[in-house]
VEXDREN-2710 file (C-alpha; in Angstrom, 1 decimal):
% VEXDREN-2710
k/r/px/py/pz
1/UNK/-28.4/-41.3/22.0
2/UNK/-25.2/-40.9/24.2
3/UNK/-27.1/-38.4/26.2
4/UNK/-29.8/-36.3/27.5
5/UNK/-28.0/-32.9/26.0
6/UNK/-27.9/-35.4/22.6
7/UNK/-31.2/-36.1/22.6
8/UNK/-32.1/-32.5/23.0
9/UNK/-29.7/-31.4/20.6
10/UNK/-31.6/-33.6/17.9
11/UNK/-34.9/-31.7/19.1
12/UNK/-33.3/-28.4/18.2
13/UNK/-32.1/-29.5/14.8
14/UNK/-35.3/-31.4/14.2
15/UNK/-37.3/-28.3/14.9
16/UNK/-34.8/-26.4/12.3
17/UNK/-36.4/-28.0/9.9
18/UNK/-38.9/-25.5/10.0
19/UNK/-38.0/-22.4/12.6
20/UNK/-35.3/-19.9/11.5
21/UNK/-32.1/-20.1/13.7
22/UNK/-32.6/-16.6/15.3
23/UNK/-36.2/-18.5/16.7
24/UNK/-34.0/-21.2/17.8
25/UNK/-31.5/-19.4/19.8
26/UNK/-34.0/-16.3/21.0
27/UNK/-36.7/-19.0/22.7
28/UNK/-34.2/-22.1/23.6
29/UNK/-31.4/-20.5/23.9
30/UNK/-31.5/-20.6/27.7
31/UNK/-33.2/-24.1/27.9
32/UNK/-31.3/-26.7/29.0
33/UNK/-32.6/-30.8/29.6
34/UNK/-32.9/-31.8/33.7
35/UNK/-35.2/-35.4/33.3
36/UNK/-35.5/-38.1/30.6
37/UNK/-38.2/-40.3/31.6
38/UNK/-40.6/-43.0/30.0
39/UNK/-43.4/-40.2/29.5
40/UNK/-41.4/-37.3/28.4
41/UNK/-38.4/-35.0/28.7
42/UNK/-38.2/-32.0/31.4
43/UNK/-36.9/-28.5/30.0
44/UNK/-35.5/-26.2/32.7
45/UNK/-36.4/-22.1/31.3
46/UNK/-35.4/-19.9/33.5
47/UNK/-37.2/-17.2/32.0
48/UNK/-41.0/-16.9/32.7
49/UNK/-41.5/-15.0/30.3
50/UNK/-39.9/-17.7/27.5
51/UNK/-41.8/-20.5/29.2
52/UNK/-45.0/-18.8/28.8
53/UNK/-43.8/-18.6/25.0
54/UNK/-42.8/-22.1/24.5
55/UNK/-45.9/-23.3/26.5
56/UNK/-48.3/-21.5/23.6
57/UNK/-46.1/-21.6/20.5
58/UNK/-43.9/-24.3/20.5
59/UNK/-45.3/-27.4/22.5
60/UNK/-46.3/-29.5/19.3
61/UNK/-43.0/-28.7/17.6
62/UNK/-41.0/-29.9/20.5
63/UNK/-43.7/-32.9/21.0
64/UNK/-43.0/-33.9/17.0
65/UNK/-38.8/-33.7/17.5
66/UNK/-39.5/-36.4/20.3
67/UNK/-41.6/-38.5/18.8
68/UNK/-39.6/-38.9/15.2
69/UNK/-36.8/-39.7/17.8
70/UNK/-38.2/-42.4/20.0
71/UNK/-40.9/-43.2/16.9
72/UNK/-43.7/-43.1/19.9
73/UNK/-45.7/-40.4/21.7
74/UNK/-43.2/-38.1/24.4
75/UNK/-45.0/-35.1/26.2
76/UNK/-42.7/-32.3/27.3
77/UNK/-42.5/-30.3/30.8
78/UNK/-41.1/-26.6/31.5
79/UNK/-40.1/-25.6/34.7
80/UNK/-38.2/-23.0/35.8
81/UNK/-35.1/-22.6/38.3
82/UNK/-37.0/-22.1/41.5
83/UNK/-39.3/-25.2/41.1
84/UNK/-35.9/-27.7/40.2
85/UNK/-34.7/-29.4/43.6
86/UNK/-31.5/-28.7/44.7
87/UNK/-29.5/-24.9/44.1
88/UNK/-28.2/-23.5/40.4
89/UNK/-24.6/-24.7/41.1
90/UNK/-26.2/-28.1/41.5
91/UNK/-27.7/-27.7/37.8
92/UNK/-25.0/-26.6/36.3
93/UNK/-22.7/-29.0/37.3
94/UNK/-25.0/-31.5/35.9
95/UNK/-24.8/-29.7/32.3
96/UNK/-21.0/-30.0/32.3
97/UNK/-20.0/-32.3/29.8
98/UNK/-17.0/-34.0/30.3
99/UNK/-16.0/-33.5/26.8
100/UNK/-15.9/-29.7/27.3
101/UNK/-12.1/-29.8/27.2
102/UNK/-9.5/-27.7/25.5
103/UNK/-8.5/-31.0/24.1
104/UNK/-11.3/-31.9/22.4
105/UNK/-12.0/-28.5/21.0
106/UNK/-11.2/-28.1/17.3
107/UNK/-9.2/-25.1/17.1
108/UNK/-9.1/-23.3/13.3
109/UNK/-8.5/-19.9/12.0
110/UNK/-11.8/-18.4/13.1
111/UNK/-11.1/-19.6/16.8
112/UNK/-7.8/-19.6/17.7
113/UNK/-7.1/-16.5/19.0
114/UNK/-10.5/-16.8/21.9
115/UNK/-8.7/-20.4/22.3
116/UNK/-5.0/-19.1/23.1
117/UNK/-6.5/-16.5/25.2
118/UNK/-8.6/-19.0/27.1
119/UNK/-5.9/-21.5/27.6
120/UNK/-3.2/-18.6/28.7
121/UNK/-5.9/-17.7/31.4
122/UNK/-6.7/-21.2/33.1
123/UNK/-2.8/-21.9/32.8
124/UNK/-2.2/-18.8/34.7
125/UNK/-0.4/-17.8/32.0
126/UNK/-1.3/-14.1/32.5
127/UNK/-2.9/-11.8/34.4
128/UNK/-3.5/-9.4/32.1
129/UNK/-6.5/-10.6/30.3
130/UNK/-9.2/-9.7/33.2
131/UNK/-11.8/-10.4/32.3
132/UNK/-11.5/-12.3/29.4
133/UNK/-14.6/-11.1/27.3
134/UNK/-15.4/-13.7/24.6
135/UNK/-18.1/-13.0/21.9
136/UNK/-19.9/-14.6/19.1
137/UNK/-22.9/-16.2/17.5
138/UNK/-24.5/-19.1/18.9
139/UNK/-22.8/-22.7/18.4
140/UNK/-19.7/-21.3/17.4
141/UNK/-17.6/-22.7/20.7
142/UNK/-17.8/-20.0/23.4
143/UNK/-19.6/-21.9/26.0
144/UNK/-17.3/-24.9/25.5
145/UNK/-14.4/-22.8/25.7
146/UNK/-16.0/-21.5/29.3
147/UNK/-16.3/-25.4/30.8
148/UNK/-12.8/-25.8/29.6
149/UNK/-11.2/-23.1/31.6
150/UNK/-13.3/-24.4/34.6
151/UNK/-12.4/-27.7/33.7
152/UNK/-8.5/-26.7/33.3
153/UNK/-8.2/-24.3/36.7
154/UNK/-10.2/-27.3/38.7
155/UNK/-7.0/-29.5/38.0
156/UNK/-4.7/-27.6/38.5
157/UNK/-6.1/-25.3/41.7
158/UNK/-9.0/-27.7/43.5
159/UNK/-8.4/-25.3/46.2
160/UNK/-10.1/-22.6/44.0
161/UNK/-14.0/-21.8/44.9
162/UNK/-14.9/-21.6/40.9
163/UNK/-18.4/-20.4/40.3
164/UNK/-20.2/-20.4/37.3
165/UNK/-23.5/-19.1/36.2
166/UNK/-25.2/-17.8/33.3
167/UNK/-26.9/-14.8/33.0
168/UNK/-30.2/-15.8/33.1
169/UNK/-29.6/-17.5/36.2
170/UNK/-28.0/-14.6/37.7
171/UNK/-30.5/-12.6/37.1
172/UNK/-33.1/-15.1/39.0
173/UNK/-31.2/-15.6/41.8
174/UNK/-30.9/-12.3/42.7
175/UNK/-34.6/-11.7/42.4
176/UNK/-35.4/-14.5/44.7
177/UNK/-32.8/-13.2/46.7
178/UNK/-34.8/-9.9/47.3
179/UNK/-38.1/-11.6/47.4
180/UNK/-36.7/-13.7/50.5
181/UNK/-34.3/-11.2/51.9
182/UNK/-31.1/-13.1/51.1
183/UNK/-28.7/-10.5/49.7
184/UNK/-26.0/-10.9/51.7
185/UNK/-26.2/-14.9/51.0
186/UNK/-26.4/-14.2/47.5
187/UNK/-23.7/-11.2/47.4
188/UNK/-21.0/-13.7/49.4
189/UNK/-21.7/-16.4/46.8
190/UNK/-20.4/-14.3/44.3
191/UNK/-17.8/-12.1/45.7
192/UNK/-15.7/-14.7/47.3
193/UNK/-15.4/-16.7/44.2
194/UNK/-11.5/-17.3/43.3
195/UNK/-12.7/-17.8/39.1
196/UNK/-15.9/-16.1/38.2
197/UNK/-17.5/-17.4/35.1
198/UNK/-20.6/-16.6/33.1
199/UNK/-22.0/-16.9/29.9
200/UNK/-24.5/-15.3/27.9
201/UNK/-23.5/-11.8/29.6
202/UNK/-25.5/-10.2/27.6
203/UNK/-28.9/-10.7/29.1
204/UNK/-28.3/-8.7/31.9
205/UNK/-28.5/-6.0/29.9
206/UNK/-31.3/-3.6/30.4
207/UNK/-32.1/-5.2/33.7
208/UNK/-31.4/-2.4/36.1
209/UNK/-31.1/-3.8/39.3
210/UNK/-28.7/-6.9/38.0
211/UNK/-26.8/-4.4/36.4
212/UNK/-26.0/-2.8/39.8
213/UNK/-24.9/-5.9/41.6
214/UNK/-23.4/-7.2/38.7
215/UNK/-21.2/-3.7/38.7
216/UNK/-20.5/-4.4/42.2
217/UNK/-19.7/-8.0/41.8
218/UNK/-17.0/-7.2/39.1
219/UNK/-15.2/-4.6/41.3
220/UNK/-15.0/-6.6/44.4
221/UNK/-13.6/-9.4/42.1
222/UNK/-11.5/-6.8/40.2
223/UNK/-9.8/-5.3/43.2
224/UNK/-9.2/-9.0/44.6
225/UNK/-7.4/-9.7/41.5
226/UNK/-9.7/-13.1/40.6
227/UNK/-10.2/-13.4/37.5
228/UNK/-13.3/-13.4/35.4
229/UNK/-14.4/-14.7/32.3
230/UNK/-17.1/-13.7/30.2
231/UNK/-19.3/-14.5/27.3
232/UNK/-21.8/-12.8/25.2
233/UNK/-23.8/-13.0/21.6
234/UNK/-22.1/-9.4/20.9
235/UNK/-19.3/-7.1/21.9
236/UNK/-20.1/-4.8/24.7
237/UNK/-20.5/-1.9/22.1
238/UNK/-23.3/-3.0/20.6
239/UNK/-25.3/-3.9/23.5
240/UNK/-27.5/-0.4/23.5
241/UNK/-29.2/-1.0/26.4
242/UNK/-26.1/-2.1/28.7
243/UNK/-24.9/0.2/30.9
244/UNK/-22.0/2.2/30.4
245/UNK/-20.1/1.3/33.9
246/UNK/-20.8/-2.0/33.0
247/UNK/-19.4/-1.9/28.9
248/UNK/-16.2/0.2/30.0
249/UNK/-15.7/-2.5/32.8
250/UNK/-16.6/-5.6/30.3
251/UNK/-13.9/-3.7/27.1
252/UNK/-11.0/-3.1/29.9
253/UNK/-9.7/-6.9/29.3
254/UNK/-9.7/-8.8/26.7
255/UNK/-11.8/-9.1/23.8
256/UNK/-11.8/-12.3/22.0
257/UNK/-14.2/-13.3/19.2
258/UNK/-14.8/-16.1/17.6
259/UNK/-16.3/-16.0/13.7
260/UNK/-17.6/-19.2/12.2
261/UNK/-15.2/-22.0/11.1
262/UNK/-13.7/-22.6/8.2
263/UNK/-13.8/-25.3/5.4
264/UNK/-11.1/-27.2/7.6
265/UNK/-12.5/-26.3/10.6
266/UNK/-16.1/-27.8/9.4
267/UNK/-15.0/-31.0/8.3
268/UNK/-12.5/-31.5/11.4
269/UNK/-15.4/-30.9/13.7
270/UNK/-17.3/-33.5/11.6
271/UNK/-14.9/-36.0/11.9
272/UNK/-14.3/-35.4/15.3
273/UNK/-17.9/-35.7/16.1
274/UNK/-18.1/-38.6/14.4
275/UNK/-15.2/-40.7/15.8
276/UNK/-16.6/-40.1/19.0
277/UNK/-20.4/-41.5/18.4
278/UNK/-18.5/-44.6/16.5
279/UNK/-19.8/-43.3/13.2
280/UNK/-17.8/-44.1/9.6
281/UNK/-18.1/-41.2/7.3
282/UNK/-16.4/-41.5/3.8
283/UNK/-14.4/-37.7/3.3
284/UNK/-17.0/-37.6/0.4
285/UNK/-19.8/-37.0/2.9
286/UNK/-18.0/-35.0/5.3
287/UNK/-16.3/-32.6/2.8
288/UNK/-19.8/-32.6/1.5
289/UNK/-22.0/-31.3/5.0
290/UNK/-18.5/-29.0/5.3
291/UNK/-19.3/-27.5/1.9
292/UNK/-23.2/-26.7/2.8
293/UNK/-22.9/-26.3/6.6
294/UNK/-21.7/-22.7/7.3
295/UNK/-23.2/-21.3/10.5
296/UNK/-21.8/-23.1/13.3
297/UNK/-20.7/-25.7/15.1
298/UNK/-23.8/-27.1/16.8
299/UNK/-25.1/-27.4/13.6
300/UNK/-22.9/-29.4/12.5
301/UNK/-22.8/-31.7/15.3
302/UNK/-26.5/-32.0/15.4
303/UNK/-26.4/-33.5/11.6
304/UNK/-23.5/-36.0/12.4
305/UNK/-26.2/-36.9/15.1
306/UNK/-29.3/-37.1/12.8
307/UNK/-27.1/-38.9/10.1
308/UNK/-26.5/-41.4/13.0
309/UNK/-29.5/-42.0/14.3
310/UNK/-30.7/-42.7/10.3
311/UNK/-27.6/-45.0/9.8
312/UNK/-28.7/-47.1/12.6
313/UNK/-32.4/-47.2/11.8
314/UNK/-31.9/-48.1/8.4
315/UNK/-28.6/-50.4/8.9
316/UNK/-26.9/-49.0/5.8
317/UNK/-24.1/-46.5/5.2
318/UNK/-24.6/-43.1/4.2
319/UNK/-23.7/-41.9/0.6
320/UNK/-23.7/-38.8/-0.4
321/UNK/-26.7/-38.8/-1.6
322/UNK/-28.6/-40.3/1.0
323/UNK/-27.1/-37.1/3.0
324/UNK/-28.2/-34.9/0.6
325/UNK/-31.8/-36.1/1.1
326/UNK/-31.3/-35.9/4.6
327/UNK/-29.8/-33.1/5.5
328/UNK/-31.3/-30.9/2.6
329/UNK/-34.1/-28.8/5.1
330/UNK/-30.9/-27.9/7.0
331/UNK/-28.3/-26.5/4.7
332/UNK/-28.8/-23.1/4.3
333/UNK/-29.8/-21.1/0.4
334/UNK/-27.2/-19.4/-0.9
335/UNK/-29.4/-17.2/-3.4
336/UNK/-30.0/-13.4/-1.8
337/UNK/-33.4/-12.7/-1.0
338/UNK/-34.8/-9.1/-0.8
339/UNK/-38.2/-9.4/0.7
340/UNK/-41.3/-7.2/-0.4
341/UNK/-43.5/-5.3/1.6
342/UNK/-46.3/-8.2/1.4
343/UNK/-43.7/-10.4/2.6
344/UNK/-42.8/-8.0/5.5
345/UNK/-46.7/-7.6/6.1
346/UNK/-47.2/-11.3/6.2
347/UNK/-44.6/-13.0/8.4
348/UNK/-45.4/-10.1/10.7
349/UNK/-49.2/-10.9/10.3
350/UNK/-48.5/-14.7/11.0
351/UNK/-46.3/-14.4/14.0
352/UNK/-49.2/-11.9/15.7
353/UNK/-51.7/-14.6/14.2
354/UNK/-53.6/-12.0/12.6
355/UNK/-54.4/-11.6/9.5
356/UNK/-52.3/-8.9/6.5
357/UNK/-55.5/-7.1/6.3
358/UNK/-55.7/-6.3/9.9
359/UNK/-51.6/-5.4/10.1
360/UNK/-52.9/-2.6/7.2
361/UNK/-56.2/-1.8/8.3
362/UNK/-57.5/0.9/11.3
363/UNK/-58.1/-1.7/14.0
364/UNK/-56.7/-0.7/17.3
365/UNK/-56.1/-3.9/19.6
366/UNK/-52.7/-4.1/21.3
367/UNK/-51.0/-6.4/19.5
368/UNK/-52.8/-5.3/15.8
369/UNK/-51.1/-1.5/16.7
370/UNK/-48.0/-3.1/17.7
371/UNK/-47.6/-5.5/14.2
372/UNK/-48.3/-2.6/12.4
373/UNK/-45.7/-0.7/14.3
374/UNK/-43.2/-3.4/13.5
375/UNK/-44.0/-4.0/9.9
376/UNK/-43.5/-0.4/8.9
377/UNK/-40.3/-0.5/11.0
378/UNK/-39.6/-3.9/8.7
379/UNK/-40.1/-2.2/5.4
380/UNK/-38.0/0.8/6.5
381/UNK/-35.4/-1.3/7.2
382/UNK/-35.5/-4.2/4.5
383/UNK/-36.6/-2.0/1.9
384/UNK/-35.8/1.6/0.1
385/UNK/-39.6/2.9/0.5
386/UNK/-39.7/6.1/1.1
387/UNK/-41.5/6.8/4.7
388/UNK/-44.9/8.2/2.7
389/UNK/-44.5/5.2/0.4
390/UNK/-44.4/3.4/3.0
391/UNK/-47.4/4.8/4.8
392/UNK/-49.8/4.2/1.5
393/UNK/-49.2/1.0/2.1
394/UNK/-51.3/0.6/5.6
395/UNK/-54.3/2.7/4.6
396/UNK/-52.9/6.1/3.1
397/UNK/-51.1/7.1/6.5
398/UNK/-49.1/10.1/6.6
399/UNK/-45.2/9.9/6.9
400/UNK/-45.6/11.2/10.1
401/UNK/-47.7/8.6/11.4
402/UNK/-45.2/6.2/9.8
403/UNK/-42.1/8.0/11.3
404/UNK/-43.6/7.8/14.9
405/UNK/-44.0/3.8/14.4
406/UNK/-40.6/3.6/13.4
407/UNK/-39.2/5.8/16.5
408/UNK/-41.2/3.7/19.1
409/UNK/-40.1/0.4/17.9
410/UNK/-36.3/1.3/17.8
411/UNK/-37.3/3.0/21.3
412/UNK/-38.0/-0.5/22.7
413/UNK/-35.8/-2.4/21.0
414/UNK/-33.3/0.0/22.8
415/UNK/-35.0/-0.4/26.1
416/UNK/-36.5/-3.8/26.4
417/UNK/-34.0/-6.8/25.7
418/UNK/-37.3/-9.2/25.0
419/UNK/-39.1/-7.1/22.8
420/UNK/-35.3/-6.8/20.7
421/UNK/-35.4/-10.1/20.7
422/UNK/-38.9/-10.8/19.2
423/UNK/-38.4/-8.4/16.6
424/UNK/-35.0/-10.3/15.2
425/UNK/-37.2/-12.9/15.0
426/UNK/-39.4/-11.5/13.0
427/UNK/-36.6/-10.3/11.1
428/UNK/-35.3/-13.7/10.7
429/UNK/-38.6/-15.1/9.6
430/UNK/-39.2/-12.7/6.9
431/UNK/-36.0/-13.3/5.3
432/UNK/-36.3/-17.1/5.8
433/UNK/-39.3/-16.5/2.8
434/UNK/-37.9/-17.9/-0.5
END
């Protein structure tokens, strides 16, 4: 592996295998590798609330990934940002890959508009575009296309106090910040930054108190005329629980999305990525993994890295059909799937480890109520059932009762940027069943 974000980024696809994407991203989106030792590998999660997750769901999983890679036994640690030595610039600069560069990113129909906008803005081109507001799925380029700008204005201004931070970490800093009464500390940090960047936006929404020094961190910026740059897994319109100082603030520069790449696109990135681990791939087998490879770009970098990694171990080049065995858990179906309301009832069942009886039944524990909840707001959504049919279908409830389920999940999904999350995972697990 070239690296400790390599050998992590074979975990993720490894643990594709068998977790949806929208698992992926919700609980490891915000992990990041800090240690690679002989007994295991060291996962910074800034959330505690994720950690506690990943510590009950998703230890084995991640335990397996290692062990196919090293073929022996690797334990796994979680810490968060306050137990890592050293402060959050520290850590990032650590996670800033050299290759991170407007040069080496592959620029195609579905990108090139975020990448003009990007380059005009660490070129100084404009000063129009503030903040620069980029948006789109995960893997699909946007955090790359954040270390280039600082990569880009570093050059060219090393003068310049560039900080960057994502959301997550925002977020924690200022609550330690509070807890140790270091506001002005943390408030100067931000406010006299000459290029402020941050990514994944989005998970300061719904957090009230970030929110508020976020909102005061943009206008002292604003009014200083320092630019800022942005990115998020949505537009600021469809964050519902963002608030609205903060949206009209985020939509009065530039938006820039980015969609997922093309044909071209695809098979340039695996070429690319491919060149660059000293890998020979016939345009068979690339225009094959470009042909079944849709979502995104980490994707497609994590099978040029697993096709690799088999290359070597076996000492033999890859056909086309020693890809297609290889890669076959990872390209996605292309046959629709409308999911029932067993389905619905089971994946919801499974993720509360409970059983479909209970999700119908009358028992009352927290999280029985709350799966129920959720699978009537599944079948609402997913299906056409009517709200009484749906209600016959958990014990003869009334469409009231059914109604009333529906409102309080959309209520926190609305309110609570966790809870939204967990549900889409849900979501993504039931129409994962084939």
């Amino acid at each position: 592996m070239n690296s400790i974000d390599d050998i992590w980024q074979s975990v993720l696809e490894l643990m594709g295998q068998e977790l949806t994407p929208v698992a992926i991203n919700t609980w490891f989106g915000e992990c990041r590798p800090v240690a690679l030792s002989d007994s295991g590998l060291t996962l910074c999660v800034p959330s505690e609330f994720k950690r506690n997750v990943i510590a009950a769901r998703f230890m084995a999983p991640i335990r397996a990934a290692l062990g196919q890679i090293f073929s022996g036994e690797m334990d796994v640690f979680l810490t968060g940002e306050e137990e890592l030595d050293g402060d959050a610039d520290k850590i990032a600069e650590t996670a800033d890959p050299e290759e991170y560069t407007f040069e080496k990113f592959v620029v195609g129909p579905s990108n090139k508009f975020a990448h003009a906008a990007s380059l005009a803005v660490a070129e100084g081109q404009t000063t129009n575009y503030n903040p620069l507001f980029i948006y789109g799925d995960s893997g699909l380029g946007k955090t790359h296309l954040l270390y280039a700008i600082r990569h880009e204005v570093a050059k060219r201004h090393p003068e310049y106090n560039i900080v960057f931070v994502r959301g997550g970490d925002f977020m924690n800093e200022l609550i330690t910040a509070i807890q140790t009464g270091k506001n002005k500390e943390f408030r100067e940090k931000y406010r006299s930054a000459d290029l402020f960047l941050i990514d994944d936006i989005q998970t300061v929404a719904g957090k009230t108190s970030t929110q508020d020094e976020m909102f005061h961190t943009f206008n002292t910026l604003y009014e200083s005329n320092k630019q800022m740059v942005f990115t998020s897994d949505q537009p600021p319109s469809e964050m519902p629980t963002l608030a609205d100082r903060l949206r009209t603030r985020f939509e009065s520069g530039l938006l820039a999305d980015i969609q997922p790449p093309d044909f071209e696109t695809r098979a340039a990135i695996i070429r690319n990525k491919s060149m660059k681990l000293g890998l020979v791939l016939s345009n068979d087998v690339v225009n094959y993994i470009a042909e079944n490879m849709t979502s995104n770009v980490r994707q497609l970098e994590g099978a040029v890295l697993k096709i690799r990694a088999k290359s070597e171990l076996m000492e033999m080049p890859m056909t086309v059909s020693e890809v297609s065995k290889l890669l076959k858990d990872m390209f996605r179906q292309k046959s629709p799937y409308v999911p029932t309301p067993d389905d619905i009832i089971n994946e919801t069942a499974k993720y509360y480890s409970i059983t479909p009886e209970d999700v119908k039944g009358q028992r009352r524990t927290r999280n029985t109520a709350l799966a129920r909840q959720i699978a009537m707001y599944e079948i609402r959504k997913l299906t056409n059932l009517s709200l009484q049919d749906i209600g016959n279908i958990f014990e003869g409830r009334d469409h009231t009762t059914v109604l009333s389920s529906i409102q309080k999940i959309e209520n926190s999904i609305a309110s609570n940027q966790e809870f939204a999350q967990m549900v889409k995972d849900i979501t993504a697990n039931i129409n994962a069943v084939k």
